[in-house]
N, C-alpha and C positions, 0 to 999 in steps of 0.2 A: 504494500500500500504506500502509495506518497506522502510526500509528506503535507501538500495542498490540502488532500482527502482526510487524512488524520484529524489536522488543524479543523477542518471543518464538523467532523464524527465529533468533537471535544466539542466545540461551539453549541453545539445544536443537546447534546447530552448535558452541559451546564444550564441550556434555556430548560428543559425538561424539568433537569434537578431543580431547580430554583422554581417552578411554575406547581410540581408537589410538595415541594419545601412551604409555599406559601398558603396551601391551600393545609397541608398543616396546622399552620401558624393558624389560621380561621378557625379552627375546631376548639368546642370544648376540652379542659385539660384531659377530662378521662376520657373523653372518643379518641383526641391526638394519642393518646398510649396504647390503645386498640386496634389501631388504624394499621392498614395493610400500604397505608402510603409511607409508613416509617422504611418497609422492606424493601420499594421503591427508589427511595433516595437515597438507603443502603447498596442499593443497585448502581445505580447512575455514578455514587462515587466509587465504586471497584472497578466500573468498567470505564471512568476516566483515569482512573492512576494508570490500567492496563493502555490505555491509547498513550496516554505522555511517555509512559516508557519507550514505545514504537519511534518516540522523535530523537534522532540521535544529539548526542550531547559529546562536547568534547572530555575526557577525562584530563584530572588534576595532575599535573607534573607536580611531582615533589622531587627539589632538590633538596642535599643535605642529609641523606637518609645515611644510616651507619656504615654501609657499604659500597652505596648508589644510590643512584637517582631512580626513581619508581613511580608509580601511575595509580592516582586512587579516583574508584566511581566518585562521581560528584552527587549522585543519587544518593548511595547508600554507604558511601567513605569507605570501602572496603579495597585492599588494597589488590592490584590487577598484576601479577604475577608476571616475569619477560614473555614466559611463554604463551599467555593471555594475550600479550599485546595483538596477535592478528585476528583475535576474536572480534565478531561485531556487537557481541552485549555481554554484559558483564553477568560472569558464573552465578554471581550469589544474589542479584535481586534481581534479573532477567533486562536492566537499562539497552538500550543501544546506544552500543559507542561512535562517535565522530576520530577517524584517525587523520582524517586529512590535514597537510599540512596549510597553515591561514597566513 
């Protein structure tokens, strides 16, 4: 998927989330606890954190490290191993990486 298409999947799943968020907000306290709209905008945000990870990012250059210089997600701070580097997402919280050079 591109990353135009992505950008757009987000957009349109933030106007959702926010449109059962607010009708939410309109309910009495103990129907809002009830409510099957709570599941929904539980929804909406797992399936945006899932899309933003699809948008590559570049990771963190650390210099000064004990031995070398080394590469941390900027998602999840974990650090990206040499032999990772020609991965496109990071092993431990699924991010995509940007290795291009800018």
């Amino acid at each position: 998927m591109d990353e135009k298409k992505v950008r757009e999947a987000i957009e349109r799943m933030c106007k959702m989330r926010d449109m059962y968020n607010s009708t939410l907000c309109s309910l009495p306290p103990k129907t809002r606890e009830k409510s099957e709209y709570n599941n929904y905008v539980d929804t909406f945000l797992a399936a945006i954190e899932a899309l933003e990870k699809q948008l590559a990012i570049k990771p963190k250059e650390v210099v000064g490290g004990i031995y070398r210089e080394f590469y941390e997600c900027k998602n999840c701070g974990s650090e990206i191993e040499p032999l990772d580097i020609y991965e496109d997402y990071c092993k431990w919280c699924g991010q995509r990486l940007d290795w291009t050079e800018s």
